[in-house]
DRENMAR-885935 format. One record per residue: y, z, x of N, C-alpha, C in turn; residue number from 1; residue in one letter; chain. Coordinates in Angstrom, 1 decimal. Layout:
! DRENMAR-885935
<paba n_py="Y" n_pz="Z" n_px="X" ca_py="Y" ca_pz="Z" ca_px="X" c_py="Y" c_pz="Z" c_px="X" resi="NUM" resn="A" chain="A"/>
...
***
This chain:
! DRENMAR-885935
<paba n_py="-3.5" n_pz="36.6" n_px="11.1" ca_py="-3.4" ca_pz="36.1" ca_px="9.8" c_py="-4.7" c_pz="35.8" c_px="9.2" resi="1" resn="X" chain="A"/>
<paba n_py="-4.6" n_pz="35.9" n_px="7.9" ca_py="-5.8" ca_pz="35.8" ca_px="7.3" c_py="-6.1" c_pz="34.5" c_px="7.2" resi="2" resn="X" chain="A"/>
<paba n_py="-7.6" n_pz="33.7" n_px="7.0" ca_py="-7.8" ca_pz="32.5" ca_px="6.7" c_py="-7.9" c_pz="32.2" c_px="5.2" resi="3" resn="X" chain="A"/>
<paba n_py="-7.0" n_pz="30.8" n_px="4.9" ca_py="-7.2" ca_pz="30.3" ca_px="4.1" c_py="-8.0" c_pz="30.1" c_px="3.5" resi="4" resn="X" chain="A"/>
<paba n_py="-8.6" n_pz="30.5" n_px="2.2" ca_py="-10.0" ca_pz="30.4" ca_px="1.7" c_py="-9.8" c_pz="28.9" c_px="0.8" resi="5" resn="X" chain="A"/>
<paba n_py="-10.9" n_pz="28.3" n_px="0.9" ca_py="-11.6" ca_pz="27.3" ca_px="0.6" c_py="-11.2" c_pz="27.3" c_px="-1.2" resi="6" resn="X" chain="A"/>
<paba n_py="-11.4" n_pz="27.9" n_px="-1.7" ca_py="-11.4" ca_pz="28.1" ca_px="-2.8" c_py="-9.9" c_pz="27.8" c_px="-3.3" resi="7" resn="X" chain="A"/>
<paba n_py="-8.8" n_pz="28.9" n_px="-2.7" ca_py="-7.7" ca_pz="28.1" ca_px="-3.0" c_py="-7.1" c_pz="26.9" c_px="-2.6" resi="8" resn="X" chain="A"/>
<paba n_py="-7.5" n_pz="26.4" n_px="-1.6" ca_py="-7.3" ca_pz="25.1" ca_px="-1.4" c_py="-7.9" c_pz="24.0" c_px="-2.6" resi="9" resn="X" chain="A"/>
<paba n_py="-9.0" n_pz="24.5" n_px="-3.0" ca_py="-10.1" ca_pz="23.5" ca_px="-3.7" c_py="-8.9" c_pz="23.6" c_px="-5.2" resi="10" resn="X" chain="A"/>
<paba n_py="-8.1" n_pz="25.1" n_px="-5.4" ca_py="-7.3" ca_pz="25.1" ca_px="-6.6" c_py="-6.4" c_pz="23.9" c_px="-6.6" resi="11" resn="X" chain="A"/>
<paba n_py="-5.6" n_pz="23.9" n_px="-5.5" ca_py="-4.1" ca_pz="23.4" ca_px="-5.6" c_py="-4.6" c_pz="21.7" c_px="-5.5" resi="12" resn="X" chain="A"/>
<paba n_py="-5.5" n_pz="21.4" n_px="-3.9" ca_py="-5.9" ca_pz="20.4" ca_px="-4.2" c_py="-6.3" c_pz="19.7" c_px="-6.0" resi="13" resn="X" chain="A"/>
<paba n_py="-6.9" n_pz="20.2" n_px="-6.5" ca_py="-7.1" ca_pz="19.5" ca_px="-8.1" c_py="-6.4" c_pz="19.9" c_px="-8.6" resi="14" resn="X" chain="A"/>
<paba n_py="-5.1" n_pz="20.6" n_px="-8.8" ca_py="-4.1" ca_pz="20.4" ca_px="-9.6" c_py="-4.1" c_pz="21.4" c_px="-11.0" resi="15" resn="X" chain="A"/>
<paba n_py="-5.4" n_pz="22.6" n_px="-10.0" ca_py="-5.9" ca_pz="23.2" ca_px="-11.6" c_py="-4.4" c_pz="24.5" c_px="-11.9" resi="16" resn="X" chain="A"/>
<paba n_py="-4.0" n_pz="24.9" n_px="-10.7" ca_py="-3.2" ca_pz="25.9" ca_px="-10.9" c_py="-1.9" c_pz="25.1" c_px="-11.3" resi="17" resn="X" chain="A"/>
<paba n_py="-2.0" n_pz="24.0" n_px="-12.1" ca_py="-0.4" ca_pz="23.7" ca_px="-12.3" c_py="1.1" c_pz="23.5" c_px="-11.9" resi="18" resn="X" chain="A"/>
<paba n_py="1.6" n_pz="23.4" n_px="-12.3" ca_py="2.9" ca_pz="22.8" ca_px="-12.0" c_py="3.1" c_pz="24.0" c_px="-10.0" resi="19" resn="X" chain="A"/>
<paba n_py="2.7" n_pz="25.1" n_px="-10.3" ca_py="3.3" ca_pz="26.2" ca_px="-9.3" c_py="2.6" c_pz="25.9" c_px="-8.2" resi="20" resn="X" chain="A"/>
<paba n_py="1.3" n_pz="25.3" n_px="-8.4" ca_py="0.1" ca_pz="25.1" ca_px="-7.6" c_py="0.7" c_pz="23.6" c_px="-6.7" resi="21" resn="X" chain="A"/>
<paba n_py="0.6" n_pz="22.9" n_px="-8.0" ca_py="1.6" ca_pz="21.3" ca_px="-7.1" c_py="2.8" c_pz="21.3" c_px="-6.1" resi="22" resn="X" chain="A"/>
<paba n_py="3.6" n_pz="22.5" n_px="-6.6" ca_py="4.5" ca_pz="22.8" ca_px="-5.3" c_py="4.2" c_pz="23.7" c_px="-3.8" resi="23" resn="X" chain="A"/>
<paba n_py="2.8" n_pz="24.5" n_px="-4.3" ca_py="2.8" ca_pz="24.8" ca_px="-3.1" c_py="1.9" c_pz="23.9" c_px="-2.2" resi="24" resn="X" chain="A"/>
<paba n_py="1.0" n_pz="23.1" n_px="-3.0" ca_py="0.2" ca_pz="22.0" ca_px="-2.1" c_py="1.2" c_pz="21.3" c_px="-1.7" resi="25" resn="X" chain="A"/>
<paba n_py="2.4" n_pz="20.5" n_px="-1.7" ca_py="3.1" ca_pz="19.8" ca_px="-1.2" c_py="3.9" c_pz="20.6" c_px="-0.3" resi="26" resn="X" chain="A"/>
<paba n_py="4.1" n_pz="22.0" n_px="-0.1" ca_py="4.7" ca_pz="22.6" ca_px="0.6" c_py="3.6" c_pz="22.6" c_px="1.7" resi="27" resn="X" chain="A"/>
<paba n_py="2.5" n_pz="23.1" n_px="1.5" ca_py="1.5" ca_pz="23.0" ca_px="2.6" c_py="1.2" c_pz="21.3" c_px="3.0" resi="28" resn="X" chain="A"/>
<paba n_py="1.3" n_pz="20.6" n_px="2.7" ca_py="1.6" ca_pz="18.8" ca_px="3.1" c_py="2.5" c_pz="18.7" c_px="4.2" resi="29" resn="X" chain="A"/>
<paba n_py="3.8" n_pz="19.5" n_px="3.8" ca_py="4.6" ca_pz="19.5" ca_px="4.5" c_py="5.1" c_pz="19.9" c_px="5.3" resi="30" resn="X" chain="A"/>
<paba n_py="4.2" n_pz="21.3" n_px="5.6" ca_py="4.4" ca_pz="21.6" ca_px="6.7" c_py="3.3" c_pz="21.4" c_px="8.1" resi="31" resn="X" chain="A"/>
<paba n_py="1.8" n_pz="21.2" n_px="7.1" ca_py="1.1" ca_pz="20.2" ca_px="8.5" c_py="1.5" c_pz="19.1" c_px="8.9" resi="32" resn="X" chain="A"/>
<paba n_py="2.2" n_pz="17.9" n_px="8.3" ca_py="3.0" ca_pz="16.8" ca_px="8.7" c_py="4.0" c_pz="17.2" c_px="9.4" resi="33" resn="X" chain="A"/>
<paba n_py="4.8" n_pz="18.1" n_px="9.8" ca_py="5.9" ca_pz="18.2" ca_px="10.7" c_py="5.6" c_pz="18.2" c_px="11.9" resi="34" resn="X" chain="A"/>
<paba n_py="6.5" n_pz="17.0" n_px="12.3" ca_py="6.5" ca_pz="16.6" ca_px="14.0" c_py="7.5" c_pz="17.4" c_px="14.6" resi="35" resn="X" chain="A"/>
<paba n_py="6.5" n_pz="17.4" n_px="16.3" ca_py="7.6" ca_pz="18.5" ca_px="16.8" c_py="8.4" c_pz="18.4" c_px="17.2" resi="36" resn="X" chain="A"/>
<paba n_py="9.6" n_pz="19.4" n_px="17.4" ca_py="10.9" ca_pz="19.4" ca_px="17.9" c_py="11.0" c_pz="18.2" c_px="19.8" resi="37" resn="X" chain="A"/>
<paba n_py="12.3" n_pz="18.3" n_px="19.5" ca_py="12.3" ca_pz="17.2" ca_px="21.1" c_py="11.7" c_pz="18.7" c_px="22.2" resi="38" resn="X" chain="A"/>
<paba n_py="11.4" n_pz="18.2" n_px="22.9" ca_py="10.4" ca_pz="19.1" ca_px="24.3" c_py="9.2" c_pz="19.9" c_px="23.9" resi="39" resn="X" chain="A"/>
<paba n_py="8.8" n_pz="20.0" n_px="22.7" ca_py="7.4" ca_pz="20.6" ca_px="22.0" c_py="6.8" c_pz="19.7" c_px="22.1" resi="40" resn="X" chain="A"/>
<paba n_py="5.5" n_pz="20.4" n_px="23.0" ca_py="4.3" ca_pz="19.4" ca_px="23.3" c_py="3.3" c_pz="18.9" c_px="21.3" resi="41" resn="X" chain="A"/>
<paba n_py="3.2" n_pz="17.9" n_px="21.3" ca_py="2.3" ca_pz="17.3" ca_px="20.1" c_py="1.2" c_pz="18.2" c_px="20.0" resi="42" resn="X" chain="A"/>
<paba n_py="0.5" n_pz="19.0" n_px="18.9" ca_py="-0.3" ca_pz="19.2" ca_px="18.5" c_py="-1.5" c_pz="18.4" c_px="18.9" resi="43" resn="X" chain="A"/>
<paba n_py="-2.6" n_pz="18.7" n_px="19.2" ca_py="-3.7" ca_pz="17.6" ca_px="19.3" c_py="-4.5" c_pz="17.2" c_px="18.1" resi="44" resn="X" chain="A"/>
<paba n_py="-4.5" n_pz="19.2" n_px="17.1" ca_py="-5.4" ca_pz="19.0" ca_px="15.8" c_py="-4.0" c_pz="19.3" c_px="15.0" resi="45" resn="X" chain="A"/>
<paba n_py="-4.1" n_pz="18.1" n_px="14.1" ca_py="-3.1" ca_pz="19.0" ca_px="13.1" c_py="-3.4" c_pz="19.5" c_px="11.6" resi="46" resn="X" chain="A"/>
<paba n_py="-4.1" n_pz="18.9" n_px="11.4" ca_py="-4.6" ca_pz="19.1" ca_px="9.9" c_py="-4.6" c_pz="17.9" c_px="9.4" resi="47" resn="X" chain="A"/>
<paba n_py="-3.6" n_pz="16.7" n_px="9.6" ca_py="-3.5" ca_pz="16.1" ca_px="8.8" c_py="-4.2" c_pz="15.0" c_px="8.1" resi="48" resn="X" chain="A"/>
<paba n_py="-5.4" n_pz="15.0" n_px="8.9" ca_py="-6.9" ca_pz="14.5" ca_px="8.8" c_py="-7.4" c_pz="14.9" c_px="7.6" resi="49" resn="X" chain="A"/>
<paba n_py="-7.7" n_pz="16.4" n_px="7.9" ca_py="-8.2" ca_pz="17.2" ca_px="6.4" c_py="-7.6" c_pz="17.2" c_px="5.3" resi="50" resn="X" chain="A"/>
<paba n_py="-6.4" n_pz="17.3" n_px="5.7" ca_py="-5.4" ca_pz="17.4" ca_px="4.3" c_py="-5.8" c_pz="16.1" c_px="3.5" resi="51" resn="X" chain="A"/>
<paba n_py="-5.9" n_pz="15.1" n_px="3.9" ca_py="-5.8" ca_pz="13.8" ca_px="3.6" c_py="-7.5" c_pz="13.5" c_px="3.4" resi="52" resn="X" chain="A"/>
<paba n_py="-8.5" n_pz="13.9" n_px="3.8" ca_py="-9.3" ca_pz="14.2" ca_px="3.4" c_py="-10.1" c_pz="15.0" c_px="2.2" resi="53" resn="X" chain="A"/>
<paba n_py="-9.6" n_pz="16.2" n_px="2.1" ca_py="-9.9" ca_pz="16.9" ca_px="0.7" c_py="-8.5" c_pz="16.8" c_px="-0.3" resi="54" resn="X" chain="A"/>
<paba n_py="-7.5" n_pz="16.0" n_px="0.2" ca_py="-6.9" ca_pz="15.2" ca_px="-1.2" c_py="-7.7" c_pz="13.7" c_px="-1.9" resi="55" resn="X" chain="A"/>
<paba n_py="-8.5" n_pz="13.2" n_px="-1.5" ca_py="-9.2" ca_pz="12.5" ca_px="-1.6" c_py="-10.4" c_pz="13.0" c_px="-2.3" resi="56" resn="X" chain="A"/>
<paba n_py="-11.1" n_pz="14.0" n_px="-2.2" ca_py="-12.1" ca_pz="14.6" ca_px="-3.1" c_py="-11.7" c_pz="16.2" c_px="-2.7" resi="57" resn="X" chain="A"/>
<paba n_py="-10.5" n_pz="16.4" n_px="-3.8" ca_py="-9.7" ca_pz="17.6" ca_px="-4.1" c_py="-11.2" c_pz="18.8" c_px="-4.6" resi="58" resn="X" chain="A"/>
<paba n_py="-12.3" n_pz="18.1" n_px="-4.9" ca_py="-13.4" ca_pz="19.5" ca_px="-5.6" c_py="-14.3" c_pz="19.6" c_px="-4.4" resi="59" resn="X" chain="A"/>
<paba n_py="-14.3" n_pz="19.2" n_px="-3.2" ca_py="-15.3" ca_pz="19.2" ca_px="-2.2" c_py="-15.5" c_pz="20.6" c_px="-1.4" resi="60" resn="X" chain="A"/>
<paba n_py="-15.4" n_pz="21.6" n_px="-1.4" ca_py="-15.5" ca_pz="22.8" ca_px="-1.0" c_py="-15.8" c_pz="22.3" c_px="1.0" resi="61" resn="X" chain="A"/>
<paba n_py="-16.8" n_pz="21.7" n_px="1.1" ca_py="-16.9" ca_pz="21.6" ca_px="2.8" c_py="-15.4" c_pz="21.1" c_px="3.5" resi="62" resn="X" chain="A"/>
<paba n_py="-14.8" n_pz="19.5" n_px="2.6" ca_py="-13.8" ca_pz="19.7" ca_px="3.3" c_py="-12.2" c_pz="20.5" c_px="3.0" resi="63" resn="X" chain="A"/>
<paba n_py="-12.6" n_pz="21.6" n_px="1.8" ca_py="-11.8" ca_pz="22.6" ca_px="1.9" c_py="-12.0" c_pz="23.5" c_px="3.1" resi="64" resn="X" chain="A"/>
<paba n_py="-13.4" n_pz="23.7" n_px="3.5" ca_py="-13.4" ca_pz="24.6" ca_px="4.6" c_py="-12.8" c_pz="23.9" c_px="5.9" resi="65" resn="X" chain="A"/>
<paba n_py="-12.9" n_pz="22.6" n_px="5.7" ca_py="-12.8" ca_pz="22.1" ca_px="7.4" c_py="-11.0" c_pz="22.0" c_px="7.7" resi="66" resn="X" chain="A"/>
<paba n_py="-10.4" n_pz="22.1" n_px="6.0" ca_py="-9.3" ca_pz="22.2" ca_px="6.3" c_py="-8.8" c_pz="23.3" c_px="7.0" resi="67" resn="X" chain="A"/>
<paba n_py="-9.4" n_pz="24.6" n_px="6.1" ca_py="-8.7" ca_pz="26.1" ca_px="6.5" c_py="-9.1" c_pz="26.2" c_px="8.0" resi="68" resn="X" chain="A"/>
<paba n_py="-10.1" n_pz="25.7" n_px="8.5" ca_py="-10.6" ca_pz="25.6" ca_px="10.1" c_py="-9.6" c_pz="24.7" c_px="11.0" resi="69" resn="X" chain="A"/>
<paba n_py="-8.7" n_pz="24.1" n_px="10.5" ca_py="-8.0" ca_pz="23.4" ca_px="11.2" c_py="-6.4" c_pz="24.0" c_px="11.3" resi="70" resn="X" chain="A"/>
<paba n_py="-6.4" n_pz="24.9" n_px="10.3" ca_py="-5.3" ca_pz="25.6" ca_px="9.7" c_py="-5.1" c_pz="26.3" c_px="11.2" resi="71" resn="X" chain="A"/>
<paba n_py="-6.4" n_pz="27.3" n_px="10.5" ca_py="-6.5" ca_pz="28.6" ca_px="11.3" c_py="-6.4" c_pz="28.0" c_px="13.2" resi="72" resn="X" chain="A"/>
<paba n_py="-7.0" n_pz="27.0" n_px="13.3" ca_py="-6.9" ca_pz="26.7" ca_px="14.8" c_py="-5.8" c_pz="26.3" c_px="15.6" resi="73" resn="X" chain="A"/>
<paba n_py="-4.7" n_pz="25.7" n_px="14.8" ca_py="-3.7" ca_pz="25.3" ca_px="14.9" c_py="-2.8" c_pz="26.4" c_px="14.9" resi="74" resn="X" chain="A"/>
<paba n_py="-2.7" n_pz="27.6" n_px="13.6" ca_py="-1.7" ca_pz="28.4" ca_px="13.7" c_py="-2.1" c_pz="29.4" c_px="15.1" resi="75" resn="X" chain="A"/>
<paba n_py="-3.3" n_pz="29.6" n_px="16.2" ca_py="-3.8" ca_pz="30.1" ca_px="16.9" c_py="-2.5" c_pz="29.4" c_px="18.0" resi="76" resn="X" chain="A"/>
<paba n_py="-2.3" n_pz="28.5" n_px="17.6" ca_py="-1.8" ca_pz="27.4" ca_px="19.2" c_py="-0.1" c_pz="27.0" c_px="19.0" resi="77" resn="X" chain="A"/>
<paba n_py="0.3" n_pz="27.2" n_px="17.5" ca_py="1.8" ca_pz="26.9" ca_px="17.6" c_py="2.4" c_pz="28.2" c_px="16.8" resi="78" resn="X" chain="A"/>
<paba n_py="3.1" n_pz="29.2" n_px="17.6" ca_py="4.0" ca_pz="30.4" ca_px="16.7" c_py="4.7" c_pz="29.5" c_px="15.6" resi="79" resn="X" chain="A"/>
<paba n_py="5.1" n_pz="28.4" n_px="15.3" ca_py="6.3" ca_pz="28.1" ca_px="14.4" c_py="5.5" c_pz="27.6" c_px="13.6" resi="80" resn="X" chain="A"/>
<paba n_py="4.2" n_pz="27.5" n_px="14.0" ca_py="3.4" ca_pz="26.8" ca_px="12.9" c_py="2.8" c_pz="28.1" c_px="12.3" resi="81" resn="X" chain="A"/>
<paba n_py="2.2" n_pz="29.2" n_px="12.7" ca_py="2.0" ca_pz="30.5" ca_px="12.3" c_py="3.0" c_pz="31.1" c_px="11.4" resi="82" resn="X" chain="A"/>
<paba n_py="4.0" n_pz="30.6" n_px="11.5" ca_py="4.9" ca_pz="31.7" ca_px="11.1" c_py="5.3" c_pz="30.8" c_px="9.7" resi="83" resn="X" chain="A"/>
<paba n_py="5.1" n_pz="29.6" n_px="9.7" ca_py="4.9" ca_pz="28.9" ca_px="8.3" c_py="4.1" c_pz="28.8" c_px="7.7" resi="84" resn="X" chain="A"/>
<paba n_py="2.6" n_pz="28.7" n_px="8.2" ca_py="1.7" ca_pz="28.9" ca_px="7.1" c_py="1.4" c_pz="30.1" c_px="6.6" resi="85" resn="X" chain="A"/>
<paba n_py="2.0" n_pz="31.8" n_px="7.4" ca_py="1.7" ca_pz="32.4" ca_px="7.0" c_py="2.6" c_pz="33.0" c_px="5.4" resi="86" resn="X" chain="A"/>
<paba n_py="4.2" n_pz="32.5" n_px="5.7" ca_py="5.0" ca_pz="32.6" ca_px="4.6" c_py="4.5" c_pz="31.8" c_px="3.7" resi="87" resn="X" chain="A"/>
<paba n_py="3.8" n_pz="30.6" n_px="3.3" ca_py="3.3" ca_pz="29.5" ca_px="2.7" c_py="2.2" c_pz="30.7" c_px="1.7" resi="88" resn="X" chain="A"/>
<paba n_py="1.3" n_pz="30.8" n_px="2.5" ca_py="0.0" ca_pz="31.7" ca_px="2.3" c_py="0.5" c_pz="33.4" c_px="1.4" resi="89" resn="X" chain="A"/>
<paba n_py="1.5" n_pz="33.7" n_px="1.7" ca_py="2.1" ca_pz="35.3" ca_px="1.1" c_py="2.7" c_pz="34.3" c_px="-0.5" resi="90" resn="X" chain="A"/>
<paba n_py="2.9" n_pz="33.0" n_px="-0.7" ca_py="3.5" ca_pz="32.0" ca_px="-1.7" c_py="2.4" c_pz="32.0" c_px="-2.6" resi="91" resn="X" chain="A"/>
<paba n_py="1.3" n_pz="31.3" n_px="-1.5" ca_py="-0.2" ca_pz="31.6" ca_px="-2.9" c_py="-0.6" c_pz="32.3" c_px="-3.0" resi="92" resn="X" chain="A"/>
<paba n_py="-1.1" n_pz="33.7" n_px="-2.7" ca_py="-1.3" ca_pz="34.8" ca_px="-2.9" c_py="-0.9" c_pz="35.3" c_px="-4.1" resi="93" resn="X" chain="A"/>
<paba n_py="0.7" n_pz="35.2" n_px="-4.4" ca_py="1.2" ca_pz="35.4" ca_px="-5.5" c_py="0.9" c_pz="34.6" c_px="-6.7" resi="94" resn="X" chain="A"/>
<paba n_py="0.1" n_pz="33.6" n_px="-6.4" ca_py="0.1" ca_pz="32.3" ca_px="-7.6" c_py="-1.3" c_pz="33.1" c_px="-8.1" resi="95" resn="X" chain="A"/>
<paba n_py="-1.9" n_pz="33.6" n_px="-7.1" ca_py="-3.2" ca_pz="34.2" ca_px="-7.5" c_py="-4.4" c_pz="33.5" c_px="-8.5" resi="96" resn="X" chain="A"/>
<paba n_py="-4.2" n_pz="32.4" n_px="-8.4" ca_py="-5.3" ca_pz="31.5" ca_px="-9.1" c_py="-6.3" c_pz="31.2" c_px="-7.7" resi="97" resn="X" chain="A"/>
<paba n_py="-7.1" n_pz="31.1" n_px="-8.2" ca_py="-8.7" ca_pz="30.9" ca_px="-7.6" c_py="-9.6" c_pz="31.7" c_px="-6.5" resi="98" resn="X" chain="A"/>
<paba n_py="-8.5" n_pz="33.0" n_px="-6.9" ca_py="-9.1" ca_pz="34.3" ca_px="-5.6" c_py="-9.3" c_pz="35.6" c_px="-6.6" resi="99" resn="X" chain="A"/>
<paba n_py="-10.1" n_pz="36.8" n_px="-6.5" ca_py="-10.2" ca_pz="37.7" ca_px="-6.7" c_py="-11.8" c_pz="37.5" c_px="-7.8" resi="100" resn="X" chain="A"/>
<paba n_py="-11.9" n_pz="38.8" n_px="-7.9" ca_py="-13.3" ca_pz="38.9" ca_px="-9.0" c_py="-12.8" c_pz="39.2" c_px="-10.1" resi="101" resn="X" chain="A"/>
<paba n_py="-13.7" n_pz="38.4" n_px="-10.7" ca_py="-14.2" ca_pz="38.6" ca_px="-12.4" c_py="-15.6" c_pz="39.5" c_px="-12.6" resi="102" resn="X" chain="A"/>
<paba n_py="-15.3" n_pz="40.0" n_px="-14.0" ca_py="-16.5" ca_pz="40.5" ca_px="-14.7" c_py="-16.5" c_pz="40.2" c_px="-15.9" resi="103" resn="X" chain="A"/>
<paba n_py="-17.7" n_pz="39.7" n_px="-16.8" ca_py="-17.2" ca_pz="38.9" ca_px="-18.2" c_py="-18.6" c_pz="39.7" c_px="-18.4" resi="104" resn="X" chain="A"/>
<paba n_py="-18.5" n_pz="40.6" n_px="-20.1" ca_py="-20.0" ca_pz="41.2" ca_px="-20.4" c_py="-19.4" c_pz="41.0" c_px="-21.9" resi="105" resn="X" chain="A"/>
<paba n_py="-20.6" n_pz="40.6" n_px="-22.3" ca_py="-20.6" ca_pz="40.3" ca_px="-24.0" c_py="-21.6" c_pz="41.6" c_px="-24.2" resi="106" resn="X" chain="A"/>
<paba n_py="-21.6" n_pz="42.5" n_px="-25.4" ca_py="-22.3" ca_pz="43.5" ca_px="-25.9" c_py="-22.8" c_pz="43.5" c_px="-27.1" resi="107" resn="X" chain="A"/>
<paba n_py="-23.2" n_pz="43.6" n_px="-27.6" ca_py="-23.4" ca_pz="44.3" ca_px="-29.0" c_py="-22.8" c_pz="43.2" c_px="-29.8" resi="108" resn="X" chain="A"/>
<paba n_py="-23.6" n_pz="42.8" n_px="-31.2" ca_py="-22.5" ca_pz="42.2" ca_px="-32.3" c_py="-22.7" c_pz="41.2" c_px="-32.2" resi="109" resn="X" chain="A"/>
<paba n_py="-22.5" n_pz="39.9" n_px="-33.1" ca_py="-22.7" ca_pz="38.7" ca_px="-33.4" c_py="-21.0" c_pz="38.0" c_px="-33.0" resi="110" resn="X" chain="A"/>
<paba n_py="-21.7" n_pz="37.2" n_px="-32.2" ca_py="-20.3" ca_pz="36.1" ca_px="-31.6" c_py="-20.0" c_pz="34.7" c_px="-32.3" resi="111" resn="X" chain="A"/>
<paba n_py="-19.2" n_pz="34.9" n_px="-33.4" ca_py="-19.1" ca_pz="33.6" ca_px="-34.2" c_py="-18.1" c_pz="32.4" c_px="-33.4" resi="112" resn="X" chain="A"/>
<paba n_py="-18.5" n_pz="31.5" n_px="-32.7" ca_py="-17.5" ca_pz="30.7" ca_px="-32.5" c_py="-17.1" c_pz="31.0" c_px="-30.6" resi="113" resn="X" chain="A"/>
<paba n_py="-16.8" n_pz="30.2" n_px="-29.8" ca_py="-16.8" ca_pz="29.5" ca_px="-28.7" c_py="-16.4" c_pz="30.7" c_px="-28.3" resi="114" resn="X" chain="A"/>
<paba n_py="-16.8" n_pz="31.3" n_px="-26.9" ca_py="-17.0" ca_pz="32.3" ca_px="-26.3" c_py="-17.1" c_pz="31.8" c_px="-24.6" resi="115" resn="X" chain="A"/>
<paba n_py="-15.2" n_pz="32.0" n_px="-23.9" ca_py="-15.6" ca_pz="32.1" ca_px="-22.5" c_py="-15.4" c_pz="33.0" c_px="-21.7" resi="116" resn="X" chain="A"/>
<paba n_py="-15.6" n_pz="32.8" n_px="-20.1" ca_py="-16.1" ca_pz="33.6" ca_px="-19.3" c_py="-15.8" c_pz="33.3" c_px="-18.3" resi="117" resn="X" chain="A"/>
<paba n_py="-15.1" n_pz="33.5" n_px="-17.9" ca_py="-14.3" ca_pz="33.4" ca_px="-16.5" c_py="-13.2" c_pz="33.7" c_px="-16.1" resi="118" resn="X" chain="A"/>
<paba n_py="-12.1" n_pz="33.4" n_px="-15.6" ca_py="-10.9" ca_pz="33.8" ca_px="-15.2" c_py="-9.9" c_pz="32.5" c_px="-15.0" resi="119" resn="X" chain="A"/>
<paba n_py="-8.6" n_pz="32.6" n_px="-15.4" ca_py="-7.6" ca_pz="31.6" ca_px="-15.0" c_py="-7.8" c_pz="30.3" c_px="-15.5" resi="120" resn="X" chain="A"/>
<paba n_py="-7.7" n_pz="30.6" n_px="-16.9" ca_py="-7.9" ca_pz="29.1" ca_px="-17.8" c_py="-7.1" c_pz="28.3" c_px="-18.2" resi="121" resn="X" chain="A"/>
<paba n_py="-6.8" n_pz="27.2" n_px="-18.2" ca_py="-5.8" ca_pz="26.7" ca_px="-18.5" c_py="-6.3" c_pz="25.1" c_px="-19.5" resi="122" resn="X" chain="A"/>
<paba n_py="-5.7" n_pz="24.7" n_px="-20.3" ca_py="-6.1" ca_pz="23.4" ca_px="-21.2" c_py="-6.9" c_pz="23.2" c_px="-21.7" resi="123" resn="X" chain="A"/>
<paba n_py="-7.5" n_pz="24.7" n_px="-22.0" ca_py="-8.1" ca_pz="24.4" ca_px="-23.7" c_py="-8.0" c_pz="24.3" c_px="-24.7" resi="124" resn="X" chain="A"/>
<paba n_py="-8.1" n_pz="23.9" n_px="-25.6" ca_py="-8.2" ca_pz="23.5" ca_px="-26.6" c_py="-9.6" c_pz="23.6" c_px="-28.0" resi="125" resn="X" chain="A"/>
<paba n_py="-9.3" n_pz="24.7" n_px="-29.3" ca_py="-9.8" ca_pz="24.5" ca_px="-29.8" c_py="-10.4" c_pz="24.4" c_px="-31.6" resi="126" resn="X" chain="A"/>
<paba n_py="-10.9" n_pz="23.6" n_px="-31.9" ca_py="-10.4" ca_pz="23.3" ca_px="-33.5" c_py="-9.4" c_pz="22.2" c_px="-33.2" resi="127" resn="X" chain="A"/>
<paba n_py="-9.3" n_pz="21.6" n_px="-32.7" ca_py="-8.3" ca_pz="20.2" ca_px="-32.5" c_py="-9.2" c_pz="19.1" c_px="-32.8" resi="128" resn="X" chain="A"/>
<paba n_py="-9.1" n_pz="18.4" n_px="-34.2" ca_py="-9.4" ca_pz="17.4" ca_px="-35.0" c_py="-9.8" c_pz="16.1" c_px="-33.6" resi="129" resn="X" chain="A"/>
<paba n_py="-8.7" n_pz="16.1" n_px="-33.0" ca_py="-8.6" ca_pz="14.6" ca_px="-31.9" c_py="-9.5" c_pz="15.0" c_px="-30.8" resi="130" resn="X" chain="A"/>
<paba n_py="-9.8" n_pz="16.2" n_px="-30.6" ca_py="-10.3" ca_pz="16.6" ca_px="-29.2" c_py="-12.0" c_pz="16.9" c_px="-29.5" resi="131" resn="X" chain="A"/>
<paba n_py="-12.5" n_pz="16.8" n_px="-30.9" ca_py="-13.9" ca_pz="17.1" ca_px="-31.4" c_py="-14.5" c_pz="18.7" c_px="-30.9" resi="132" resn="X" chain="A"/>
<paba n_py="-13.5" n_pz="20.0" n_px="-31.0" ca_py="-13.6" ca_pz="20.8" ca_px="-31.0" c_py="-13.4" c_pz="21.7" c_px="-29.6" resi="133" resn="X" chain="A"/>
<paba n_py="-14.3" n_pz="22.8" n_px="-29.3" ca_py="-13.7" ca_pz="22.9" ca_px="-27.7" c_py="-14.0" c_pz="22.2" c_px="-26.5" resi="134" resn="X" chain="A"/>
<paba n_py="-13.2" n_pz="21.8" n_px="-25.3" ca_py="-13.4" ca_pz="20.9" ca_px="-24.5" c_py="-13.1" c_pz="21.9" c_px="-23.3" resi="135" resn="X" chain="A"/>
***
């Protein structure tokens, strides 16, 4: 399985990918919190340190990595935990917010008026009287 990149975690954690984003961060909550069945030996790492760590500072990129490190080390040690984070992981994939490349080139010509550059924007706003223009 592929590792969880930092980056989407850093998405869902802050809430940037929205409503779609909030349900898969709670799906991934919910599946590092599950305790195991009666005669499955306990986890020793579960995540649930991390999780609860970079929900706490949702923009911190180091403890996005220490999460996916704890992901990745754990789905190495439980198939039933593999086999959830990976269906979880094929879920954000599809949300496709805070993975893949951009290219933004301005050319030629005079640019009247707020000009951005990047990818996956959400809640701007502009020429709004209350908001003092773009925010």
């Amino acid at each position: 399985m592929d590792s969880i990149s930092a980056g989407l975690l850093v998405t869902l954690a802050t809430g940037a990918a929205g409503e779609a984003g909030r349900q898969l961060w709670a799906a991934l909550s919910g599946l590092v919190r599950r305790r195991p069945a009666a005669g499955e030996e306990p986890e020793p790492v579960t995540g649930e340190v991390e999780l609860a760590s970079l929900a706490e500072a949702p923009h911190d990129v180091a403890r996005a990595r220490a999460l996916s490190e704890v992901l990745a080390l754990r789905a190495e040690r439980d198939p039933w935990f593999l086999a959830g984070l990976t269906r979880w992981h094929e879920q954000a994939r599809r949300l496709g917010t805070g993975q893949g490349d951009t290219s933004n080139t301005i050319s030629g010509g005079t640019q009247n008026g707020p000009v951005l550059q990047g990818r996956d924007f959400s809640g701007i706003t502009f020429n709004d009287p209350g908001q003092g223009g773009a925010r």
